[in-house]
BALOBA-1460 file (C-alpha; in Angstrom, 3 decimals):
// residues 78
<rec num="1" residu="x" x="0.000" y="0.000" z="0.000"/>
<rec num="2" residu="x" x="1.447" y="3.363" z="-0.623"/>
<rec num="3" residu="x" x="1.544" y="5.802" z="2.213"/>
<rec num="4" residu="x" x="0.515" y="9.809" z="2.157"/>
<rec num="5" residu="x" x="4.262" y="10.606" z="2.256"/>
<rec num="6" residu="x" x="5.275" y="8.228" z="-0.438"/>
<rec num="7" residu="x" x="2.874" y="9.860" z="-2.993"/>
<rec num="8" residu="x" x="4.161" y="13.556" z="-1.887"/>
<rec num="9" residu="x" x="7.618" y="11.982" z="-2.704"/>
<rec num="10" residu="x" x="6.410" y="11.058" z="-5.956"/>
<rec num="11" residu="x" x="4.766" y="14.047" z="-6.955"/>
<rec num="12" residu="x" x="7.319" y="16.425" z="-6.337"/>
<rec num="13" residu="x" x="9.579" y="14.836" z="-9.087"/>
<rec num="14" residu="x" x="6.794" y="15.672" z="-11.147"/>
<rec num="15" residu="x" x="6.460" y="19.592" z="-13.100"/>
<rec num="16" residu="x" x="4.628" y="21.617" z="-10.468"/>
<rec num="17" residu="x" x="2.280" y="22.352" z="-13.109"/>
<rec num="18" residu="x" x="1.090" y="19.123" z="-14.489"/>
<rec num="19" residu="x" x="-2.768" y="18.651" z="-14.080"/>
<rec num="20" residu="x" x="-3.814" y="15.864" z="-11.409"/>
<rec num="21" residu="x" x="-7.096" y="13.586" z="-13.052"/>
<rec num="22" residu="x" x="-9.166" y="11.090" z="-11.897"/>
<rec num="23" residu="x" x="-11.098" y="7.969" z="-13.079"/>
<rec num="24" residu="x" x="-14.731" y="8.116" z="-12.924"/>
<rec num="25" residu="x" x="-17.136" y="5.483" z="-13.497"/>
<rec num="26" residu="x" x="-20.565" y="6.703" z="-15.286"/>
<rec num="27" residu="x" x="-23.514" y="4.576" z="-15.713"/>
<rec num="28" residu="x" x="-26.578" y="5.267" z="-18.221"/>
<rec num="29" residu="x" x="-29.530" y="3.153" z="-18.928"/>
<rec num="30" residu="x" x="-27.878" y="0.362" z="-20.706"/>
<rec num="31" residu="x" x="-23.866" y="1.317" z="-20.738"/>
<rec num="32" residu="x" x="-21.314" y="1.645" z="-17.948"/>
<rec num="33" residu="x" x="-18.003" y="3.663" z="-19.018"/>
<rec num="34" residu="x" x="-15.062" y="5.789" z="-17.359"/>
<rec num="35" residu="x" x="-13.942" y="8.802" z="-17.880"/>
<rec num="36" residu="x" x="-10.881" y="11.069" z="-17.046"/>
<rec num="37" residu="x" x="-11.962" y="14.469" z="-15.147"/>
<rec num="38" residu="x" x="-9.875" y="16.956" z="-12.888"/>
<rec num="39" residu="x" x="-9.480" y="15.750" z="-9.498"/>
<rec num="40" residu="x" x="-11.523" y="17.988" z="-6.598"/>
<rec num="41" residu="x" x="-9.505" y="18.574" z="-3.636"/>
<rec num="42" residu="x" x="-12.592" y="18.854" z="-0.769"/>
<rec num="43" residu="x" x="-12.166" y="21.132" z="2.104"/>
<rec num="44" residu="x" x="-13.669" y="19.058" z="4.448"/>
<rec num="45" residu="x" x="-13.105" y="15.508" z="3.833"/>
<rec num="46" residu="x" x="-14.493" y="14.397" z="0.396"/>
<rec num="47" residu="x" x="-15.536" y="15.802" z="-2.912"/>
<rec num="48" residu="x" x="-17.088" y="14.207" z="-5.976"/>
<rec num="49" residu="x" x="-13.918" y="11.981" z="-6.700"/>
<rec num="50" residu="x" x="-11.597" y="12.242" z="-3.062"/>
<rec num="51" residu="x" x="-12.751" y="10.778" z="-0.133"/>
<rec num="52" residu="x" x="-10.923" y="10.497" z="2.858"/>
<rec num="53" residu="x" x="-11.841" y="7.294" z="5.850"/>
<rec num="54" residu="x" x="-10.692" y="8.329" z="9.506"/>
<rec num="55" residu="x" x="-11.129" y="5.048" z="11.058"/>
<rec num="56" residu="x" x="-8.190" y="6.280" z="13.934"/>
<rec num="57" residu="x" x="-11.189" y="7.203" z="16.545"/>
<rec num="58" residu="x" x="-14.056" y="5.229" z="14.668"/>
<rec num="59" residu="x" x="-16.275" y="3.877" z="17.724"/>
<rec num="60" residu="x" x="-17.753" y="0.951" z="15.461"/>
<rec num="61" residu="x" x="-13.934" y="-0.221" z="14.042"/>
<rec num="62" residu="x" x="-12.409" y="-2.305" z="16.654"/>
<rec num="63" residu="x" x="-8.644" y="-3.473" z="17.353"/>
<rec num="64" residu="x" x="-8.420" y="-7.072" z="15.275"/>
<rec num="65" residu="x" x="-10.323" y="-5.069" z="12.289"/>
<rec num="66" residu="x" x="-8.199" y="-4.385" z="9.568"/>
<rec num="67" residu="x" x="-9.045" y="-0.676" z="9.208"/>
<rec num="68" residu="x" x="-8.498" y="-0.004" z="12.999"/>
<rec num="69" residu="x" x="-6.420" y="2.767" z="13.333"/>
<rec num="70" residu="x" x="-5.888" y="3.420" z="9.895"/>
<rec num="71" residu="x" x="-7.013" y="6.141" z="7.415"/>
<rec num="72" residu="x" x="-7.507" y="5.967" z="3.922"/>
<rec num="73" residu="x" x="-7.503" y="7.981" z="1.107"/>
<rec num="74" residu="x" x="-9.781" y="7.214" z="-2.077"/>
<rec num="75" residu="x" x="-9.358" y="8.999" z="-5.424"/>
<rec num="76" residu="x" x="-12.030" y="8.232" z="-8.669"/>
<rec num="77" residu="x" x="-15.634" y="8.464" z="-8.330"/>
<rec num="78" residu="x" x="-18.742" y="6.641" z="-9.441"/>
C-alpha cells in the first residue's frame, strides 16, 4: 500500500504544473463507461472523486479489524 508521504515523494519529481485527473465510473440506462476528469480537492473531507476514511477514533472499528487505526484515502468516483 502506498503511504501519504510516499505519494508527496512522488509528486514532487513531477512539473509543479502538471494537471492531477481522476477515473470516474458513469452509468446510463444500458452502458457503464469511465472517464478522465480533474481531481476535486474537498475542504472538508471528500468531494465528488476524493474521499478520505478516519477510522483512527471510529467507535464501530475495533482493534483485530483491519481498518483499525488506519485512514484511507480514495481517489475516482462513481
Amino acid at each position: 500500500m502506498t503511504t501519504v508521504a510516499q505519494l508527496i515523494e512522488f509528486l514532487q519529481t513531477l512539473p509543479q504544473d502538471a494537471e492531477v485527473e481522476v477515473m470516474s465510473e458513469c452509468r446510463g440506462s444500458y452502458e457503464t463507461y469511465t472517464k478522465f476528469e480533474p481531481l476535486q480537492i474537498p475542504e472538508y473531507g471528500c468531494s465528488d472523486n476524493l474521499e478520505v476514511y478516519d477510522f483512527r477514533d471510529n467507535q464501530f472499528v475495533k482493534e483485530g479489524d483491519p481498518r483499525f487505526g488506519k485512514v484511507y484515502v480514495d481517489f475516482g468516483g462513481r
